[in-house]
Backbone as a ProteinNet text record, in pm:
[ID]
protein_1_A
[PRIMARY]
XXXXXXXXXXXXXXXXXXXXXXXXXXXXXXXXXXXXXXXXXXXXXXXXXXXXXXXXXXXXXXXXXXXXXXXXXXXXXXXXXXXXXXXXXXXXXXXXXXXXXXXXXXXXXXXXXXXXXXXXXXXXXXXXXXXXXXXXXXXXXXXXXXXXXXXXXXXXXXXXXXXXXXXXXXXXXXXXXXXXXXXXXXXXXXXXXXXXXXXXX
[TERTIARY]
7	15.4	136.2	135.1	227.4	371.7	462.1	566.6	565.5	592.5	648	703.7	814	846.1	847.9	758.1	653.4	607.8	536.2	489	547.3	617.2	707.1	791.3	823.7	904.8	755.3	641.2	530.7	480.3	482.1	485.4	343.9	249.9	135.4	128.6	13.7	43	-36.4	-150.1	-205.4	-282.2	-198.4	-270.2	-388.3	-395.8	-545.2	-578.2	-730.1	-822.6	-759.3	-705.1	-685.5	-788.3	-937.4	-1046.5	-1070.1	-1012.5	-1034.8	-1008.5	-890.3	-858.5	-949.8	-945.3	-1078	-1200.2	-1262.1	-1394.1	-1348.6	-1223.4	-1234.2	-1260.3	-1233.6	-1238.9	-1391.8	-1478.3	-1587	-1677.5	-1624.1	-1699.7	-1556.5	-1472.5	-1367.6	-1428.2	-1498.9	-1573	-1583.5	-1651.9	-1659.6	-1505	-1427.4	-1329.9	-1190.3	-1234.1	-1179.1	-1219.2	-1320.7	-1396.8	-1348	-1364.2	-1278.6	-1159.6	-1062.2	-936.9	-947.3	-996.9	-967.3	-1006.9	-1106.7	-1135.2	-1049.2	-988.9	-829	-745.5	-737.8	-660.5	-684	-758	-812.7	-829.7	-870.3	-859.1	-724.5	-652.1	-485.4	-453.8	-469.9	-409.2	-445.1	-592.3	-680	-613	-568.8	-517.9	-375.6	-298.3	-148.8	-203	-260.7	-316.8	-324.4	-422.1	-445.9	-364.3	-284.1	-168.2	-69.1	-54.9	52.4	-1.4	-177.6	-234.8	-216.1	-216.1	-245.9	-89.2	-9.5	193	252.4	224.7	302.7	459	438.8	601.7	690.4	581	716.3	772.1	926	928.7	982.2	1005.3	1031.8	899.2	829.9	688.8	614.2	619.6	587	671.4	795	879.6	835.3	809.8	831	676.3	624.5	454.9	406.8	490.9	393.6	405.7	498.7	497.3	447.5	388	312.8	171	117.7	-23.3	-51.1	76.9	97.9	73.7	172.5	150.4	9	-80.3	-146.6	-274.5	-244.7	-393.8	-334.6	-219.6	-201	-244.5	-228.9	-243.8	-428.2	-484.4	-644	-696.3	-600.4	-589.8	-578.4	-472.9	-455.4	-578.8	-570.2	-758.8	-871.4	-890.5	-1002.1	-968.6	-846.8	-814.3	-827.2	-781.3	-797.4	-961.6	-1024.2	-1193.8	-1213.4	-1184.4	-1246	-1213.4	-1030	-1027.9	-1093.1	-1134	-1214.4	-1335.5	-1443.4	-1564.5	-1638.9	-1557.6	-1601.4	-1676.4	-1719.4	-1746.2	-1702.1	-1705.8	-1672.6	-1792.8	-1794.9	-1918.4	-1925.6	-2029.1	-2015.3	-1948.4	-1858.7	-1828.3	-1876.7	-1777.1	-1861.7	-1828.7	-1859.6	-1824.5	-1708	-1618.2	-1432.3	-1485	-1514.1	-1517.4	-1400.8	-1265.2	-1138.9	-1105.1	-1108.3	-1012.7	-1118.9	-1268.2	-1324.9	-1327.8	-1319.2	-1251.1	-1148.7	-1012.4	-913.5	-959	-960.9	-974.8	-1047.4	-1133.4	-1188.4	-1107	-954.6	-830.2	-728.9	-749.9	-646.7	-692.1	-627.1	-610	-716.5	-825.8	-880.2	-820.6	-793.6	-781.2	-638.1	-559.1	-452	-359.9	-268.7	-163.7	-167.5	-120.7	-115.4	-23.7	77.6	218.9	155	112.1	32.6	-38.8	-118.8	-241.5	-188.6	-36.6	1	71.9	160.5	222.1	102	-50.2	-127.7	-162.4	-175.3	-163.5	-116.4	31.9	172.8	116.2	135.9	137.2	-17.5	-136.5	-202.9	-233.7	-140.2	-121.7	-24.9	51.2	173.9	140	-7.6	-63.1	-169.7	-241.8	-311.2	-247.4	-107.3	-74.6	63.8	53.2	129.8	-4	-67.4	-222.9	-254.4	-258.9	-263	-159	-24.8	68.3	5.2	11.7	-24.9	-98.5	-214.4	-336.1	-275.4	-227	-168.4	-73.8	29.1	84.1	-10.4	-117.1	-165.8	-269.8	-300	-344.7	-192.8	-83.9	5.8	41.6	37.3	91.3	-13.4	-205.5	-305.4	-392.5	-369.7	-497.3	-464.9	-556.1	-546.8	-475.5	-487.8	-490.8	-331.2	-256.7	-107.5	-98.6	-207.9	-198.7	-254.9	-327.6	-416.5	-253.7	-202.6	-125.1	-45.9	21.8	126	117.9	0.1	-101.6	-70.8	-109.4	-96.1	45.4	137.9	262.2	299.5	293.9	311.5	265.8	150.3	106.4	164.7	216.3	270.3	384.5	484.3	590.1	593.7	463.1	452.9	393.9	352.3	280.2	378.7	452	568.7	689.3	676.8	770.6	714.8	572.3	513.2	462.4	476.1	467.2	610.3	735.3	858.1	866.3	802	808.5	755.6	621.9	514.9	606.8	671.1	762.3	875.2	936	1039.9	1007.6	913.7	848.9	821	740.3	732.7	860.6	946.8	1085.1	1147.9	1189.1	1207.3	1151.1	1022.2	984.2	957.9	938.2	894.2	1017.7	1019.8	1174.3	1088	1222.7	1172.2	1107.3	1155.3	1062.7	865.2	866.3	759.4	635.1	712.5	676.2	646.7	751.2	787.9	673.6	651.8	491.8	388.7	370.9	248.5	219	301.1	281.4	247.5	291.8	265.6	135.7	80.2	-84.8	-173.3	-119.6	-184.9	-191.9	-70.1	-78.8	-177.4	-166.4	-271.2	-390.8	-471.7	-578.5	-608.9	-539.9	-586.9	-616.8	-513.6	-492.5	-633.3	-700	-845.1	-956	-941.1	-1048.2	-1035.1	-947.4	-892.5	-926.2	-922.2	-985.9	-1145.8	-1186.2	-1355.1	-1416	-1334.4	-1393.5	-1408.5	-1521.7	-1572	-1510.5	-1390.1	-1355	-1469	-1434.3	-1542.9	-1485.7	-1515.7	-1449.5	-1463.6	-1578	-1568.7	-1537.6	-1417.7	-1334.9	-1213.6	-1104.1	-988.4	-906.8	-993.1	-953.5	-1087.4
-1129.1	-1275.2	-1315.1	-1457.9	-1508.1	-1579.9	-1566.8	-1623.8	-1796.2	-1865.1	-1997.5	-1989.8	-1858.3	-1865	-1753.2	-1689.1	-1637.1	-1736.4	-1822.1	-1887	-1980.1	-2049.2	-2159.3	-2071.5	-1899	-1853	-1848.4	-1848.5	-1873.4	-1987.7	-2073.8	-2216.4	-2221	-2150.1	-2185.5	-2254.6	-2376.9	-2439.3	-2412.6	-2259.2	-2268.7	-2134.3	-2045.4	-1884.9	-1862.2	-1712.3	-1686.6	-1609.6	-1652.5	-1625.1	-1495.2	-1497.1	-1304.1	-1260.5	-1312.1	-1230.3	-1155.5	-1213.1	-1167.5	-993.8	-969.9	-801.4	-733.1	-785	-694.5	-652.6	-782.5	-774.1	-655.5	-662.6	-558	-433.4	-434.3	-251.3	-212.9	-290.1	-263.9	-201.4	-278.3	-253.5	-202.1	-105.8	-8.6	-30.2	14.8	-3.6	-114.8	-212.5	-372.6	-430.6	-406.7	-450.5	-436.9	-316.7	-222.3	-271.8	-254.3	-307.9	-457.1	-521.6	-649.1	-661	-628	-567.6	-534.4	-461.6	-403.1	-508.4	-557.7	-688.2	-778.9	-827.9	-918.7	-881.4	-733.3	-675.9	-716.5	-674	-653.2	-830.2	-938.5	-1036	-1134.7	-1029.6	-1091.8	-1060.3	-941.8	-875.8	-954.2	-986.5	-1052.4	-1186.3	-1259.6	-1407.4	-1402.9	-1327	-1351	-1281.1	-1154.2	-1178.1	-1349.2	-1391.7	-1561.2	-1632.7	-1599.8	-1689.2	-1670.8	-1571.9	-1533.3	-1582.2	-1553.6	-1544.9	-1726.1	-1827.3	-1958.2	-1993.8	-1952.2	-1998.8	-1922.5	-1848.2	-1793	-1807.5	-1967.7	-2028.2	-2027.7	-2001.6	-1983	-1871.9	-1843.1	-1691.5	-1624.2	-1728.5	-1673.9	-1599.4	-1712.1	-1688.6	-1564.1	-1552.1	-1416.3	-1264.5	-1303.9	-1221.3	-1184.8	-1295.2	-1203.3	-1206.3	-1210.9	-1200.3	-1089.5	-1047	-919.2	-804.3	-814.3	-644.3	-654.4	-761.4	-833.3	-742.7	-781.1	-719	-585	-482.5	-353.3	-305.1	-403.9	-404.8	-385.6	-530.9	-598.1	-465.6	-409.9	-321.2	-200.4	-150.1	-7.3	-45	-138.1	-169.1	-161.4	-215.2	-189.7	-70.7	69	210.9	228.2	205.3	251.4	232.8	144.1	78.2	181.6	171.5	312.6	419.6	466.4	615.9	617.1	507	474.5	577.1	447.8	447.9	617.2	630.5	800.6	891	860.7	928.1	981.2	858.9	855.2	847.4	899.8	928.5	789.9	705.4	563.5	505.4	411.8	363.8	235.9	207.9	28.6	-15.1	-130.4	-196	-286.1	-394.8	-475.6	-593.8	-649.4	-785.7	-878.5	-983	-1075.1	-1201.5	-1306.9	-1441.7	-1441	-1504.5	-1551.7	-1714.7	-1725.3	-1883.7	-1923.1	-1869.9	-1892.8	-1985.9	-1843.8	-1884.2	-2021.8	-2013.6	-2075.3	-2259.6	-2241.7	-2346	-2403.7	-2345	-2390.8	-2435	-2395.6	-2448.3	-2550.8	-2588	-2761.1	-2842.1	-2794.7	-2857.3	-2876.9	-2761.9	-2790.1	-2907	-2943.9	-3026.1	-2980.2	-3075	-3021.6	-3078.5	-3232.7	-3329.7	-3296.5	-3434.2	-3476.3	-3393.4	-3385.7	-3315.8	-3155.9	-3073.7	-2942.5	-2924.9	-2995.3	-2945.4	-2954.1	-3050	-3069.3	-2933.9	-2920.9	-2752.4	-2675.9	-2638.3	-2520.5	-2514.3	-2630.2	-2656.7	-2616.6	-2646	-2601.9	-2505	-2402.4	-2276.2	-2222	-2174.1	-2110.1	-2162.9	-2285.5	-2341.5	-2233.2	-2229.9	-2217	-2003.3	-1943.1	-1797.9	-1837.3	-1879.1	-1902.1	-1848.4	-1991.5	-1959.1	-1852.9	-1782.1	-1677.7	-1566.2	-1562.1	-1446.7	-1427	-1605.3	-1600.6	-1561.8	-1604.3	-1620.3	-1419.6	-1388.4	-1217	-1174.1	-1194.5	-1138.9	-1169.6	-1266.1	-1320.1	-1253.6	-1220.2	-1094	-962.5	-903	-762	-726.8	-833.8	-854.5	-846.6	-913.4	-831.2	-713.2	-693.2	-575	-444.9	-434.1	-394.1	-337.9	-447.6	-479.7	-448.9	-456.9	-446.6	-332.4	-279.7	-193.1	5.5	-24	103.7	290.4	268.6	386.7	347.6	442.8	453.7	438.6	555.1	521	427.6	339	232	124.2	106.2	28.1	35.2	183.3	121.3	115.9	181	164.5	-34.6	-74.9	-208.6	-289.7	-253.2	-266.3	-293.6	-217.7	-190.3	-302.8	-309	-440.6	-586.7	-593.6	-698.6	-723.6	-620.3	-638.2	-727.7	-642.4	-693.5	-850.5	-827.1	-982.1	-1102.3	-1066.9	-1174.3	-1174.6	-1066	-1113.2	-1228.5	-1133	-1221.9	-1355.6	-1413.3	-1586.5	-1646.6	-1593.5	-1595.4	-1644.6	-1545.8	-1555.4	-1661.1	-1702.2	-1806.9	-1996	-1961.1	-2079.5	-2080.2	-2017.5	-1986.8	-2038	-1978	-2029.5	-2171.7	-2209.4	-2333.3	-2463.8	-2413.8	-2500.9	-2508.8	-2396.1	-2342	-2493.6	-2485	-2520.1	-2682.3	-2693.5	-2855.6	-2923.2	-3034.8	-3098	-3081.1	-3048.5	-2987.7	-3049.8	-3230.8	-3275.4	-3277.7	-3316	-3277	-3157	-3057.5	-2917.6	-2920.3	-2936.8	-2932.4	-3058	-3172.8	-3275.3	-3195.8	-3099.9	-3078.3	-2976.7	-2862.7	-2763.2	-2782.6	-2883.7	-2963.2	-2988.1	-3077.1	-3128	-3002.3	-2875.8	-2805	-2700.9	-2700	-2665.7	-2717.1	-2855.5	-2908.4	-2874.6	-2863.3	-2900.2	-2729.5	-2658.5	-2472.4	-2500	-2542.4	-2560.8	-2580.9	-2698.9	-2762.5	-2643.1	-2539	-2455.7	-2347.5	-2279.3	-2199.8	-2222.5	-2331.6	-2389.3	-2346.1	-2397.8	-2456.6	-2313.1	-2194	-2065.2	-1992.9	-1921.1	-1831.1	-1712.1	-1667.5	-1506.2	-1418.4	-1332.3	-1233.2	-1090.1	-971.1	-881	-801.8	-862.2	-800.5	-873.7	-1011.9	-1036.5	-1040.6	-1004.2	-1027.4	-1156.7	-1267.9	-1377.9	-1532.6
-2873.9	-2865.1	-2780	-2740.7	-2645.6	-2700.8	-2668.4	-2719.6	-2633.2	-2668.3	-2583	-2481.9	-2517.6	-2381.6	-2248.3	-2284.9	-2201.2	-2121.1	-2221.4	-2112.1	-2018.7	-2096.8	-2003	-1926.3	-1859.2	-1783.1	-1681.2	-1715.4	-1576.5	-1541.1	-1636.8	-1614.8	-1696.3	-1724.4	-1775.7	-1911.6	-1917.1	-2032.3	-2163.9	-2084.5	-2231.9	-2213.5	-2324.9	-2347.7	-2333.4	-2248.8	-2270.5	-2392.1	-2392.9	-2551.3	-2608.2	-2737.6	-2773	-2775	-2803.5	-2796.8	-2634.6	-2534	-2410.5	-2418	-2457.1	-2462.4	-2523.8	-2631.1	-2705.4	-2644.5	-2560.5	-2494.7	-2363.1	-2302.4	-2139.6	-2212.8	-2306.5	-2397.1	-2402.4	-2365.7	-2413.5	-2230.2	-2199.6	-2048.2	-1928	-1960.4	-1851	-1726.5	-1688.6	-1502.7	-1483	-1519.6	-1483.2	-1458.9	-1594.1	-1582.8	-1494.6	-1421.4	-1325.8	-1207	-1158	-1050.3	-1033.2	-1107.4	-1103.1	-1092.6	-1120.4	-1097.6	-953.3	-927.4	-738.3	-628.5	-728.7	-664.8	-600.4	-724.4	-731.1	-642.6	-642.1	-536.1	-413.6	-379.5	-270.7	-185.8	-261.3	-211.4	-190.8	-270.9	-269.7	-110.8	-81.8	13	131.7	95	225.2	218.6	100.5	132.6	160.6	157.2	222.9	368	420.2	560.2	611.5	583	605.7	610.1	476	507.4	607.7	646.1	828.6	930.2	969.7	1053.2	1071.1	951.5	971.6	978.4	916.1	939.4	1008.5	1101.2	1198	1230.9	1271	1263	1143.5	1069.5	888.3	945.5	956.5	997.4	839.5	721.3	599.5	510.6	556	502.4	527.5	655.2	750.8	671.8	687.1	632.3	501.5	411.3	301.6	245.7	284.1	252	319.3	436.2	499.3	449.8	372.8	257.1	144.5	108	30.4	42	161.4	196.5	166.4	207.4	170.4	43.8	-28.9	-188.4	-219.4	-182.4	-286	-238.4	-142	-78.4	-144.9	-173.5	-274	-392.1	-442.8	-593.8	-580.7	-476.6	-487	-467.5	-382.4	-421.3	-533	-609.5	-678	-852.8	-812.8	-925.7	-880.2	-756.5	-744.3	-756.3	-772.6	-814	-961	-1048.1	-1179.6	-1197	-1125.4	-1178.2	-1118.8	-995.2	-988.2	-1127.2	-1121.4	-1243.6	-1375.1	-1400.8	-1527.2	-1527.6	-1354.3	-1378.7	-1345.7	-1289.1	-1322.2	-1171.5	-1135.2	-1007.4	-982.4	-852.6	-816.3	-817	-889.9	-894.9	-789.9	-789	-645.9	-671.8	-596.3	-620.6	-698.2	-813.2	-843.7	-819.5	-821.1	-798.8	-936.1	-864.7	-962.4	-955.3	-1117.9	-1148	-1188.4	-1220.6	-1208.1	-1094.5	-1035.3	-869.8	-813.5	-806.5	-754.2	-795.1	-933.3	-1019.7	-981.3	-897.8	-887.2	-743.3	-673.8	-486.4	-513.4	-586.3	-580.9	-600.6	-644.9	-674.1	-562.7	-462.5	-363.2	-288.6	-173.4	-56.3	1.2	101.3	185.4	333.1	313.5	430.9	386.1	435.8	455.3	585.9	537.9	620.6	617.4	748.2	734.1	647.3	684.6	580.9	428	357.7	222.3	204.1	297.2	251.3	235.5	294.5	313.4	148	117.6	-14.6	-125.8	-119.8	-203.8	-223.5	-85	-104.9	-127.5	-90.9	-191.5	-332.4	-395.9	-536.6	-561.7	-532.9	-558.5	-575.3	-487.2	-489.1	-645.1	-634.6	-721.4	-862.4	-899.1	-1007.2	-1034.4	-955.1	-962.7	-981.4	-922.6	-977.9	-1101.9	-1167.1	-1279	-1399.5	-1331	-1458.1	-1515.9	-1369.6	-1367.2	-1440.5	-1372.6	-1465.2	-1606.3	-1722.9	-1847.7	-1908.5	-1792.6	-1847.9	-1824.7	-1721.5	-1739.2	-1832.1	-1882.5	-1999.8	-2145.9	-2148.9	-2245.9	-2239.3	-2129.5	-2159.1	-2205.1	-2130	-2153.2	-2254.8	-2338.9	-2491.1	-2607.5	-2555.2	-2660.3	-2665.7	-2537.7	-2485.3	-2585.2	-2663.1	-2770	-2666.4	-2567.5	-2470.9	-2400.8	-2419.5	-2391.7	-2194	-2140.2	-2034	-1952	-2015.6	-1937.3	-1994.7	-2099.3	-2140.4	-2018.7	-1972.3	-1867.3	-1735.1	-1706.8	-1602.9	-1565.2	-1658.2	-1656.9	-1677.8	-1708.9	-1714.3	-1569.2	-1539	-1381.9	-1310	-1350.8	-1228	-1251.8	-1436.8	-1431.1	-1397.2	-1393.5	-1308.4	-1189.9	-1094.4	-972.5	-940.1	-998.9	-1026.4	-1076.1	-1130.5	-1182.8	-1106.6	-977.4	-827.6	-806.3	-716.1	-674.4	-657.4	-818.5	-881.9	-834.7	-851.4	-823.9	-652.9	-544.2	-422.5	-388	-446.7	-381.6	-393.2	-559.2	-574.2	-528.4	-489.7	-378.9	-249.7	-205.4	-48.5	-85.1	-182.4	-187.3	-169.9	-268.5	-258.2	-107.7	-31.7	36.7	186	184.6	244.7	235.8	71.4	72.1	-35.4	-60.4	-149.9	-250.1	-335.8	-475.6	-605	-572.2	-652.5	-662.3	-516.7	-477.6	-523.2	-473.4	-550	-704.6	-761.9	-944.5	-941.7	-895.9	-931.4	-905.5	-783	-740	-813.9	-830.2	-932.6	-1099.9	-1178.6	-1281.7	-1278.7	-1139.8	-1195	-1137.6	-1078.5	-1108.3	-1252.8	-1281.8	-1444.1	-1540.2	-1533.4	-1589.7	-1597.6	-1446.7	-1424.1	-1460.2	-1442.7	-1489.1	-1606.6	-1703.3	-1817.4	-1876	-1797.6	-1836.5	-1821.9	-1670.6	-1661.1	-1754.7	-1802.5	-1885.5	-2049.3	-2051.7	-2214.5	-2215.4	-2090.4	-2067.7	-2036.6	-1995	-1952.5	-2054.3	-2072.2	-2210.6	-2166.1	-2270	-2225.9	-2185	-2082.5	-2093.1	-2023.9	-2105.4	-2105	-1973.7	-1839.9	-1763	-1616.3	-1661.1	-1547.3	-1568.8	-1506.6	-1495.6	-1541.1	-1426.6	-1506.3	-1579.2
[MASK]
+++++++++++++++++++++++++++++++++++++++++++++++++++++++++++++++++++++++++++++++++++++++++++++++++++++++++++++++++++++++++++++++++++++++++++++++++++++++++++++++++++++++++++++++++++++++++++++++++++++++++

């Protein structure tokens, strides 16, 4: 379970289901496969994000070892699954993530989209951390426990960097509003989403 201030050190306003852990135990490959998934599309969205901010030269900087990261960590999930006999399954649609982008900016200003995107990596990978944290902490198997340890480490830079870049770049009240009504509005998909033991989030 979550302490308060767990959560308020990621900003999230509302725990995920404890039944969620229980259910990944039941289906290892799905839940894996999904996992590499995550990976794997992290890596692909800080790519995007250089290829579209070029002129950030902070942004550039500290996101491009980022990519390195986020594509070992999707090695490292398929060595998991070989390990254990397991396979990658095929992609599935993320009603999470997909949930949230109906939230970002589409129009307005470039400077605005770009603020939604940092905010919006920000929270995907405070949300991850939250879940690798409990798997960490619940998962009956010592080495899947720190197997997962591991990633939350990384993942709770990473939330760190995105709000960093954010401040960094935009005045901080700004940020601290825009990040808030996206708290919220997770807050809402996160209630409304039925745990299920074979997505991530």
């Amino acid at each position: 379970m979550h302490s308060n201030k767990e959560l308020t050190t990621l900003g999230l306003h509302l725990p995920t289901d404890p039944r969620w852990v229980d259910l990944t135990q039941y289906s290892l490959e799905e839940i894996l496969s999904d996992h590499a998934y995550c990976e794997q599309k992290a890596a692909s969205t800080c790519i995007s994000l250089i290829q579209m901010w070029p002129d950030k030269t902070r942004l550039v900087d500290e996101v491009a070892p980022v990519v390195t990261e986020e594509w070992g960590h999707f090695r490292l999930v398929i060595s998991e699954l070989n390990k254990r006999g397991l396979k990658l399954g095929f992609q599935r649609k993320d009603e999470y993530v997909n949930s949230i982008l109906q939230f970002t900016k589409k129009g307005g200003s470039k400077e605005d989209r770009l603020l939604d995107q940092l905010l919006l990596c920000a929270l995907i990978e405070a949300r991850s951390c939250e879940r690798f944290k409990l798997l960490s902490e619940n998962l009956p198997e010592e080495n899947l426990r720190e197997f997962y340890r591991h990633f939350m480490i990384s993942e709770a830079g990473h939330y760190r960097m995105f709000i960093e870049l954010a401040e960094h770049y935009f005045d901080q009240k700004k940020v601290r509003t825009r990040w808030q009504e996206f708290l919220d509005f997770e807050a809402d998909i996160v209630k409304d989403l039925k745990p299920r033991g074979d997505r991530m989030h």
